[in-house]
Backbone bond lengths (Angstrom), bond angles and torsions (degrees), N, CA, C in turn:
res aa  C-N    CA-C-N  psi(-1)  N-CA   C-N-CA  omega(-1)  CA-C   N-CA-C  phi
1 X - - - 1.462 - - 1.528 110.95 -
2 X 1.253 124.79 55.77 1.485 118.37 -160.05 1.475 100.81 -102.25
3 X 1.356 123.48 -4.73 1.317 133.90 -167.38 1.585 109.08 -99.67
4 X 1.521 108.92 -17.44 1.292 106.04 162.44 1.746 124.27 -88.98
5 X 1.297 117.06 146.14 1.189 139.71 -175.37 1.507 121.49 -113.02
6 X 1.129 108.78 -85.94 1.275 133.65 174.46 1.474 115.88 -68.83
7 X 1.824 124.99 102.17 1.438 101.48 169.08 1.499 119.59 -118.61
8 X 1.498 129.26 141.20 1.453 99.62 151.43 1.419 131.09 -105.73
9 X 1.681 120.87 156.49 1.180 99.37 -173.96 1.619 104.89 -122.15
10 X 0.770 107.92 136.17 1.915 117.87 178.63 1.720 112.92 -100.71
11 X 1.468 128.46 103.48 1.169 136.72 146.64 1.318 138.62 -80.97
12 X 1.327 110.20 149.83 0.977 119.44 -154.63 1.781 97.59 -128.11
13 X 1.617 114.09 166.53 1.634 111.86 169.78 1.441 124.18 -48.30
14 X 1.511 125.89 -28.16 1.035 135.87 163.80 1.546 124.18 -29.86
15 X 1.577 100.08 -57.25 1.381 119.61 168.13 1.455 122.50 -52.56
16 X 1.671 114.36 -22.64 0.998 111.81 -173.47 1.799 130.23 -121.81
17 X 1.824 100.15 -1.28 1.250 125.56 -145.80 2.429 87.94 -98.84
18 X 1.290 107.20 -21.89 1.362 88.48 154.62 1.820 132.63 -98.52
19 X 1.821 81.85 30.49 1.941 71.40 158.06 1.819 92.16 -129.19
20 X 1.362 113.18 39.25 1.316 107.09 147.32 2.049 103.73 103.99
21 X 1.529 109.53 -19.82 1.234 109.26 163.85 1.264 136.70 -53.71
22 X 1.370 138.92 76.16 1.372 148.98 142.04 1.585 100.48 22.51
23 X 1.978 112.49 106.66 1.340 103.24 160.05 1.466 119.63 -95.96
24 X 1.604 127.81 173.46 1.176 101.61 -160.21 1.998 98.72 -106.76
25 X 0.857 114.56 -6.63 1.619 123.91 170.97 1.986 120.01 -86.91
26 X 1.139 129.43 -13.55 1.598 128.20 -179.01 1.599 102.26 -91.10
27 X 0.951 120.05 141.22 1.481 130.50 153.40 1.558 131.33 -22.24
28 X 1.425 101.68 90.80 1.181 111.02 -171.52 1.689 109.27 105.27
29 X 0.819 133.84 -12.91 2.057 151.68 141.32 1.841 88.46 -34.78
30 X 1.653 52.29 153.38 2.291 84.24 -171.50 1.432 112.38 -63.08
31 X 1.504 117.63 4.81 1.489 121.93 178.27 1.334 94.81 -73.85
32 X 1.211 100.96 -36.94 1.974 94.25 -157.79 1.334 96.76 -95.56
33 X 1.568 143.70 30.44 0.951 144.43 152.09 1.499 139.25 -106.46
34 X 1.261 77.54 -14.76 1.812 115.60 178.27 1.650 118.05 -145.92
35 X 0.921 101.12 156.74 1.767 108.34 -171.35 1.732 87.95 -99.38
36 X 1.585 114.11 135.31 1.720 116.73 158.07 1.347 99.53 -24.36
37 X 1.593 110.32 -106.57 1.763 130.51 155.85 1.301 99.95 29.07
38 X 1.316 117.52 -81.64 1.385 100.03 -167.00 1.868 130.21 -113.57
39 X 1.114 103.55 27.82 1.316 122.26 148.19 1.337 139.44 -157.65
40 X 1.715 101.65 24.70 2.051 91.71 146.44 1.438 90.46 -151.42
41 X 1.862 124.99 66.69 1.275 92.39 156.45 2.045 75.87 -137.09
42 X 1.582 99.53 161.31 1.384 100.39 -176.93 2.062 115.44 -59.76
43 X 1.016 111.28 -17.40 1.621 122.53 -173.27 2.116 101.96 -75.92
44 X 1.335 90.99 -40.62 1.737 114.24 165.00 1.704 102.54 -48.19
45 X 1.419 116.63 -79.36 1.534 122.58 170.78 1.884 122.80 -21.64
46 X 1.438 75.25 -61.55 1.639 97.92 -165.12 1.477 103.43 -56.49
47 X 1.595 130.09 -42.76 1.091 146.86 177.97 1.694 112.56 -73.68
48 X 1.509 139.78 -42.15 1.258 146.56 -173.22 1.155 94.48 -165.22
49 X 1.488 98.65 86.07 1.792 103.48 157.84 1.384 120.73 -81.85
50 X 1.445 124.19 -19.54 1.156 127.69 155.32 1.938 122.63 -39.95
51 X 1.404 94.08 -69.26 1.624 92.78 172.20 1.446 127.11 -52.95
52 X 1.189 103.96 -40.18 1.261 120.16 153.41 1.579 137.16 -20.02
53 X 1.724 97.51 -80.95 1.523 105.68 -171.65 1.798 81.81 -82.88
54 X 1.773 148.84 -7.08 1.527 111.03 -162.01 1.749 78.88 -79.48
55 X 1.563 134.73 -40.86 0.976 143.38 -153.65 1.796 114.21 -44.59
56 X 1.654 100.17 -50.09 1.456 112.41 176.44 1.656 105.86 -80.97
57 X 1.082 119.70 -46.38 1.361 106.53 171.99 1.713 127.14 -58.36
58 X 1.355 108.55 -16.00 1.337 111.93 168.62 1.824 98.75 -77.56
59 X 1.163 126.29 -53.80 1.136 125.03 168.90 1.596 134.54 -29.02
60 X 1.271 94.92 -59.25 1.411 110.12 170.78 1.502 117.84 -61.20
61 X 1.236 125.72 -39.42 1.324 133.42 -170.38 1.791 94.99 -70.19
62 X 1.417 106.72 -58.00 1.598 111.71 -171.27 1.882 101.52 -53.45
63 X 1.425 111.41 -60.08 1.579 106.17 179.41 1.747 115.86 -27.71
64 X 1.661 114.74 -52.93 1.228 129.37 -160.53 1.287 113.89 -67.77
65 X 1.500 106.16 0.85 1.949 117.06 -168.36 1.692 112.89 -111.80
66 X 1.787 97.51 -10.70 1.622 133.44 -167.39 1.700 96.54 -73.29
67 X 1.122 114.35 145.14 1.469 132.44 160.85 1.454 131.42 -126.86
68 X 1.242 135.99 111.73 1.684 151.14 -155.72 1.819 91.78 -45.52
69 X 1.181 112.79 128.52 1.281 117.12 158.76 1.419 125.47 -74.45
70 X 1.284 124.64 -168.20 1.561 135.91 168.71 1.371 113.33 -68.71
71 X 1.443 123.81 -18.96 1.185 130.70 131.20 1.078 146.64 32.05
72 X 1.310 65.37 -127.95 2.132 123.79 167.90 1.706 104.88 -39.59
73 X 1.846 87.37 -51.37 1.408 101.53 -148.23 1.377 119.20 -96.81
74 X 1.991 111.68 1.22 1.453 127.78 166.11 1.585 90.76 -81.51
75 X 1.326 125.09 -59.79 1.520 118.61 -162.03 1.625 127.33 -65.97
76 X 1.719 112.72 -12.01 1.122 152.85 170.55 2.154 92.50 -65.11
77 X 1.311 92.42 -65.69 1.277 101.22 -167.93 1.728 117.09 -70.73
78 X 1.339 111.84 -23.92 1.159 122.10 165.94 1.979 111.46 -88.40
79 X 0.940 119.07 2.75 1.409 126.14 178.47 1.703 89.84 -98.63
80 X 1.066 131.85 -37.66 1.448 117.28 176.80 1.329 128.95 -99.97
81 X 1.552 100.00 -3.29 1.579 92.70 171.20 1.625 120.03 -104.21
82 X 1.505 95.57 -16.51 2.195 104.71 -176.30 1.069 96.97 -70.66
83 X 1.502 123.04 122.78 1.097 141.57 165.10 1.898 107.43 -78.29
84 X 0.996 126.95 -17.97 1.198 116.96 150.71 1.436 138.76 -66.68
85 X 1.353 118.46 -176.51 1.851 102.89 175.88 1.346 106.19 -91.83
86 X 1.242 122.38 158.16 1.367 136.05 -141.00 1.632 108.39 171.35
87 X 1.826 105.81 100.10 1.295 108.82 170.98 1.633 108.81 -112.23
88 X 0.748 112.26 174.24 1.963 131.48 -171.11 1.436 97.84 -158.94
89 X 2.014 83.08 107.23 1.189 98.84 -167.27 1.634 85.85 -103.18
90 X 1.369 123.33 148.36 1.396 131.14 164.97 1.199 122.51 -112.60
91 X 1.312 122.83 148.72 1.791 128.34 151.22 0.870 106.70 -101.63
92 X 0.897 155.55 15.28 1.582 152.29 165.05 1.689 112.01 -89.81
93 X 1.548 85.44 143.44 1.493 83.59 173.18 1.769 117.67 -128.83
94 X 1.417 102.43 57.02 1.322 103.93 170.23 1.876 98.46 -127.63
95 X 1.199 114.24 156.35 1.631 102.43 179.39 1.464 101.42 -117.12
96 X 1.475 99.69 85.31 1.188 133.54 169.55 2.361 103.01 -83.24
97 X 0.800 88.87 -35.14 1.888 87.74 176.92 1.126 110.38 -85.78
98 X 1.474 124.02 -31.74 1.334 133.76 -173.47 2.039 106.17 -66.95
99 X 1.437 94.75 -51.95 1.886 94.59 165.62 1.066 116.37 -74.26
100 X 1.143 128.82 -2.39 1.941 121.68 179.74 1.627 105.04 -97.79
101 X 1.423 98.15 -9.27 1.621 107.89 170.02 1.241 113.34 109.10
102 X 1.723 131.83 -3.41 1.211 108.82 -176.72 1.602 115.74 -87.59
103 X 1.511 114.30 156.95 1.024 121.21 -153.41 2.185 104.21 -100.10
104 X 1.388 96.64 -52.60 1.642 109.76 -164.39 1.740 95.07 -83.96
105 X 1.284 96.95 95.16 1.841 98.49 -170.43 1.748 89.55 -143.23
106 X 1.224 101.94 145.98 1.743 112.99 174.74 1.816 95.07 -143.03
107 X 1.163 91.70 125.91 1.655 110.81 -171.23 1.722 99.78 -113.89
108 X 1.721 100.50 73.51 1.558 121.24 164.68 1.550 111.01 -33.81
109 X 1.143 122.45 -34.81 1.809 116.94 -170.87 1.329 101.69 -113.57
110 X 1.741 116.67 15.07 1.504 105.78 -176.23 1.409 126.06 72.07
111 X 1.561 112.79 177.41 1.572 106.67 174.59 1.550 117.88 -157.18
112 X 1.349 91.26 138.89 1.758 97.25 179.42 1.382 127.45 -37.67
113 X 1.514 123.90 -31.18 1.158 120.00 171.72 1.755 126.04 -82.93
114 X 1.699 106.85 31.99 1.041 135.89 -174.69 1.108 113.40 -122.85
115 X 1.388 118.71 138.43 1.513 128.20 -176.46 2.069 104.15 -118.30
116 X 0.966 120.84 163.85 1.171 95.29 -168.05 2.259 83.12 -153.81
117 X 1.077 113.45 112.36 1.522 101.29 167.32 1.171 146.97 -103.52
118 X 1.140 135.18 111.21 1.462 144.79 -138.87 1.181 126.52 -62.63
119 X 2.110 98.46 -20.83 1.393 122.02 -170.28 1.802 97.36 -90.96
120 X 0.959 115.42 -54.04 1.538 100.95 178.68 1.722 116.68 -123.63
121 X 1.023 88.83 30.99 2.117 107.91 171.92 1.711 112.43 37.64
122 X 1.575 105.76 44.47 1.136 121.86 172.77 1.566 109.25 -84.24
123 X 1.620 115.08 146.72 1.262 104.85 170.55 1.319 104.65 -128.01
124 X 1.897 126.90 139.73 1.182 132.37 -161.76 1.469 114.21 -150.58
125 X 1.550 94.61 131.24 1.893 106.49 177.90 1.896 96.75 -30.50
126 X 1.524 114.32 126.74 1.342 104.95 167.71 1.735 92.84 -136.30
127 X 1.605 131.14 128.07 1.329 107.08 135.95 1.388 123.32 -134.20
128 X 1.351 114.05 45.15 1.894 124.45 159.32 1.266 111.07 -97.96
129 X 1.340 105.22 176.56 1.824 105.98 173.98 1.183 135.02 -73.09
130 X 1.427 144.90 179.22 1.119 125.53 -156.15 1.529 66.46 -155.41
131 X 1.208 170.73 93.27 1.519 167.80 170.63 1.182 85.01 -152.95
132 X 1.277 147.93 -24.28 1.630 118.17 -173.75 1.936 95.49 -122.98
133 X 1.284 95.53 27.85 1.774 91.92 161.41 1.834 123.65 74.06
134 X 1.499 114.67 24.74 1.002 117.47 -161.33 1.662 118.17 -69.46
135 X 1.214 109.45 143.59 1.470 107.48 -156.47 1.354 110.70 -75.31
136 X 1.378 132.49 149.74 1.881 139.52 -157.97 2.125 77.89 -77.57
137 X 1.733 107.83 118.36 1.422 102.27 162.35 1.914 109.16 -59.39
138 X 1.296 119.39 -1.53 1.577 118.58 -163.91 1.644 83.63 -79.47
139 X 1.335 130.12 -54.00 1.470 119.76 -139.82 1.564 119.54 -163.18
140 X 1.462 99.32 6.93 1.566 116.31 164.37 1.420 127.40 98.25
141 X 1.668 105.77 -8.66 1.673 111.18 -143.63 1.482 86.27 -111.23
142 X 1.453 115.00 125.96 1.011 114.53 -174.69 1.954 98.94 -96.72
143 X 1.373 80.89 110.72 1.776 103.24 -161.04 2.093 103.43 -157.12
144 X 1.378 104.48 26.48 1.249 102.49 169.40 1.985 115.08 -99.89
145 X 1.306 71.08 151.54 1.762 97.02 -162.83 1.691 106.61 -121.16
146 X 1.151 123.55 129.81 2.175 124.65 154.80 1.794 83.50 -16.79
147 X 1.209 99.16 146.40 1.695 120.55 154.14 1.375 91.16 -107.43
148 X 1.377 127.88 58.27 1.406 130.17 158.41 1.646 113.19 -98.54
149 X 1.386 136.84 137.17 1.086 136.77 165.27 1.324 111.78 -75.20
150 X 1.469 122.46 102.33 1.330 127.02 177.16 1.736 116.54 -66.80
151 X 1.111 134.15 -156.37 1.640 142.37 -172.38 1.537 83.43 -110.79
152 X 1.494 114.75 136.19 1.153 130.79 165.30 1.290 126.15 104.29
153 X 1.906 107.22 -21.94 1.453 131.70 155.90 1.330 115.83 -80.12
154 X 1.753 103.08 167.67 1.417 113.87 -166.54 1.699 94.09 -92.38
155 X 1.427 121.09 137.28 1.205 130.57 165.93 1.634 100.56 -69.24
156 X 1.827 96.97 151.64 1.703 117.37 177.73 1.678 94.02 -68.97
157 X 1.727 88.56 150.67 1.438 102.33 150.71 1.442 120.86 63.88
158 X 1.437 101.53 22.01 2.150 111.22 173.24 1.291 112.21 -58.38
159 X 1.303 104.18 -39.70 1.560 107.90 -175.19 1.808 112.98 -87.40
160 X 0.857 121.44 9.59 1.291 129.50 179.17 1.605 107.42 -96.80
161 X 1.660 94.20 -68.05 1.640 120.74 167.91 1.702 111.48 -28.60
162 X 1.350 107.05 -63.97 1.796 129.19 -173.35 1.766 88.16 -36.52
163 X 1.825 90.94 -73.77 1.732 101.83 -148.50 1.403 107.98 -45.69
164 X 1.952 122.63 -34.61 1.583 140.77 -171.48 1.520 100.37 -51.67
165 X 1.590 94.09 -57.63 1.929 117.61 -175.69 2.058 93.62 -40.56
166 X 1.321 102.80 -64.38 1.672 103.77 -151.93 1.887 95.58 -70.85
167 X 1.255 122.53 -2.34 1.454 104.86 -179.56 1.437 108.29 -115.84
168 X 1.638 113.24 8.67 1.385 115.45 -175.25 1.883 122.66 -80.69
169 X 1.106 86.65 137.84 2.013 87.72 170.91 1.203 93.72 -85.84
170 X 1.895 140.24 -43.47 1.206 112.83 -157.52 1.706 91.39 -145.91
171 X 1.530 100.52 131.32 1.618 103.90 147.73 1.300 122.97 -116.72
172 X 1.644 105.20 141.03 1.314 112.69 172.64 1.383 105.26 -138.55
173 X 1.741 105.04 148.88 0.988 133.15 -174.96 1.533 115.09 -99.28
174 X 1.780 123.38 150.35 1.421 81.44 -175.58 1.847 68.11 -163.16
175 X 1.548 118.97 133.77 1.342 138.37 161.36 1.543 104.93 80.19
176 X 1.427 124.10 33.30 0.995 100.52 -154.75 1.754 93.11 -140.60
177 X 1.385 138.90 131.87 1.190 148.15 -172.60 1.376 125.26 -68.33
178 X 1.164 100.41 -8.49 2.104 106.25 -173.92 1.430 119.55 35.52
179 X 1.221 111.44 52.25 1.056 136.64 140.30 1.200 167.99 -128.01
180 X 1.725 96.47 24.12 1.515 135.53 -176.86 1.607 116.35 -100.67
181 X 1.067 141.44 39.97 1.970 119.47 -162.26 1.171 87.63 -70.80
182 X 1.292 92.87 164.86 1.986 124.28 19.30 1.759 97.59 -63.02
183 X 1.338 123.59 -54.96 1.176 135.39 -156.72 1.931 115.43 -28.93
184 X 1.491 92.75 -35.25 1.464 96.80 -168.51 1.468 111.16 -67.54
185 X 1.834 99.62 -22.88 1.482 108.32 -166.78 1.588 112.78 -79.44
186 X 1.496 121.83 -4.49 1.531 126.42 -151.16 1.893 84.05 -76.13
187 X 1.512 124.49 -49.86 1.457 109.12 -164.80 1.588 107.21 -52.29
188 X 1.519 117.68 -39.04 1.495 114.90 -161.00 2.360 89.00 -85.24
189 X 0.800 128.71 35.56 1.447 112.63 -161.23 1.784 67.83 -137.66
190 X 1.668 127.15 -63.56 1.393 122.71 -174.36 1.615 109.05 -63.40
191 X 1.367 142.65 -7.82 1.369 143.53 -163.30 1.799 82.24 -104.44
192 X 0.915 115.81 -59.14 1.792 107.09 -168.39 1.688 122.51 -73.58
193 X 1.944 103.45 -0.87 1.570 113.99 167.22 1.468 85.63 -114.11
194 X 1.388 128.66 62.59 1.651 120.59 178.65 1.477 135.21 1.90
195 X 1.213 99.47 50.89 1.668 112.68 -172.35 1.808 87.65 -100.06
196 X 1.573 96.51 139.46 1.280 128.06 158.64 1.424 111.05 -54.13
197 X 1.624 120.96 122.18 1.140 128.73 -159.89 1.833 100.30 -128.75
198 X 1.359 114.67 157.91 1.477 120.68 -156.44 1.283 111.91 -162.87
199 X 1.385 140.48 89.87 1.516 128.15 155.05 1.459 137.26 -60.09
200 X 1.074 131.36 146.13 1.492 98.65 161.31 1.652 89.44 -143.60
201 X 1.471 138.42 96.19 1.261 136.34 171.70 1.443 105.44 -116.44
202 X 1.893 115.67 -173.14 1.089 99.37 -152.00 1.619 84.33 -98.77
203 X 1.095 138.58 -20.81 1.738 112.71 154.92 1.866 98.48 -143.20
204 X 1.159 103.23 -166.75 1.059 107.60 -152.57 1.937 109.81 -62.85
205 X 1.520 115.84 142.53 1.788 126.06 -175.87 1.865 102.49 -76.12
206 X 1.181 99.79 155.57 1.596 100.39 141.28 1.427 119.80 -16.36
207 X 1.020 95.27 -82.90 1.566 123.49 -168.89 1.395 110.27 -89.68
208 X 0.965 137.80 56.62 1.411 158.53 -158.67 2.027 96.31 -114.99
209 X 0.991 126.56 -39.54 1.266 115.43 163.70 1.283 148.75 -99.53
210 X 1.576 92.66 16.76 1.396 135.81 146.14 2.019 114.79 -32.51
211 X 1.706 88.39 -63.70 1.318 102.22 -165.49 1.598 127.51 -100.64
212 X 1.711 112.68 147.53 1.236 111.56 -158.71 1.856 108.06 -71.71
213 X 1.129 105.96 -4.63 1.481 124.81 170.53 1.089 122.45 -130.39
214 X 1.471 125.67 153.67 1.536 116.61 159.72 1.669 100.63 -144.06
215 X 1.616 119.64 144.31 1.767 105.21 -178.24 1.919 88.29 -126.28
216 X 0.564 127.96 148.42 1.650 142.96 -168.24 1.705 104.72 -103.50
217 X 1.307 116.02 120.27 1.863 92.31 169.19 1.457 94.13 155.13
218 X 1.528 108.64 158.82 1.440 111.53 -172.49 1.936 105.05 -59.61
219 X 1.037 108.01 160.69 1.884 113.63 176.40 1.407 90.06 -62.90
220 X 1.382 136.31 -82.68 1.272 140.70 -159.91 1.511 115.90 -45.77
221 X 1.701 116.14 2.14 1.691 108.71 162.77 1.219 111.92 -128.23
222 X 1.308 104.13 -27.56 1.982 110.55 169.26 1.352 128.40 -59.86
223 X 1.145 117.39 -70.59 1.318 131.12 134.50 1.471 121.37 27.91
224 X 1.602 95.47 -108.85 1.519 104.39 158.27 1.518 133.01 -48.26
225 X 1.189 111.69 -35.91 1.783 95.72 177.41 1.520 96.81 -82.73
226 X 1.384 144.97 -15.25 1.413 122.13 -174.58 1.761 97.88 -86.97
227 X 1.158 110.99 3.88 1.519 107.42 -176.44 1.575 97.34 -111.52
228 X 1.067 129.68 -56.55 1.857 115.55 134.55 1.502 103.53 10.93
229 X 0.948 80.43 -117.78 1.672 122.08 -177.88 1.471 118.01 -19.83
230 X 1.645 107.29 -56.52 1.626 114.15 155.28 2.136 118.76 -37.12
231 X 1.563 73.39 -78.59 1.780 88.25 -179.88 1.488 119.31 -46.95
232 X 1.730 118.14 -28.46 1.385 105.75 161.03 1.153 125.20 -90.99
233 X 1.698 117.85 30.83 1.253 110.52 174.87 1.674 137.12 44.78
């Protein structure tokens, strides 16, 4: 692989669901415990913000008990050794990469340990509850909200993501179902700027024929040998 330079990588819950994080699409996932509708789209809020914020605050508390897998902690390790550019793009919103050490990460759906306030569109380290209305320390107004990107909002960092996409030799995808966009759309967006394309989930995506590869297998063994494997060129 000496011809690649530039990679991006896009995760998904997959990546993160063997250190115990709850995805919200598999059998027995927080879909089937909750309806979308009414706890991650803003019309959901507006209607029971109560269910709402106990929902993410149960979230947040469980993330904070979470530990970076083999993962986390190959792509961590490949974030500090590629001397090329190299973003890790996430859907996830726990910062599970961020403790395994990697640094160049953009968290497209945001993250629970984010507070975000509506009254003066500040965003701030948060990880207590927000169920009893605690006031934004930025500006008083107790008007804080998840810095989660709900369904129907614009995901962080498109324009960041795009420019990574158009200078990349390689995207790979990795735990992630392709069935969320924009996100699902980035393999068919890197196939039409002829970038080298790569899965590695635990069986085959949606969009699985999207890509000029696909490797099948839990994150915690795939993972690492393609980051292996990368780094020895």
């Amino acid at each position: 692989m000496t011809d690649i330079r530039n990679i991006v990588i896009l995760t998904g819950a997959g990546v993160s669901a063997e250190s115990g994080i709850d995805t919200f699409r598999d059998a027995g996932g927080l879909w089937e415990q909750h309806k979308v509708e009414d706890v991650a789209t803003p019309e959901g809020f507006a209607r029971d913000p109560d269910l709402v914020l106990r929902f993410y605050d149960m979230r947040r508390e469980a993330i904070q008990t979470k530990q970076p897998n083999a993962a986390h902690d190959a792509l961590a390790r490949l974030d500090a050794e590629w001397d090329g550019e190299l973003l890790i793009v996430t859907q996830n919103v726990d910062d599970l990469h961020e403790r395994a050490g990697a640094g160049r990460v953009v968290h497209m759906h945001g993250t629970h340990l984010q507070a975000w306030c509506t009254a003066c569109d500040r965003r701030l380290p948060w990880t207590g509850p927000m169920i009893d209305r605690p006031a934004c320390p930025a500006c008083g107004a107790r008007s804080l909200r998840p810095d989660v990107v709900w369904f129907g909002e614009m995901p962080y960092g498109m324009g960041r993501i795009q420019a990574a996409l158009r200078q990349a030799d390689l995207f790979v995808s990795i735990g992630t179902s392709g069935a969320v966009y924009p996100a699902a759309g980035f393999v068919q967006d890197a196939r039409a700027m002829r970038v080298r394309t790569l899965e590695l989930n635990l069986e085959a995506s949606m969009g699985s024929r999207w890509f000029h590869e696909s490797r099948h297998g839990p994150a915690t063994r795939i993972v690492p040998q393609w980051v292996d494997e990368l780094l020895a060129g």
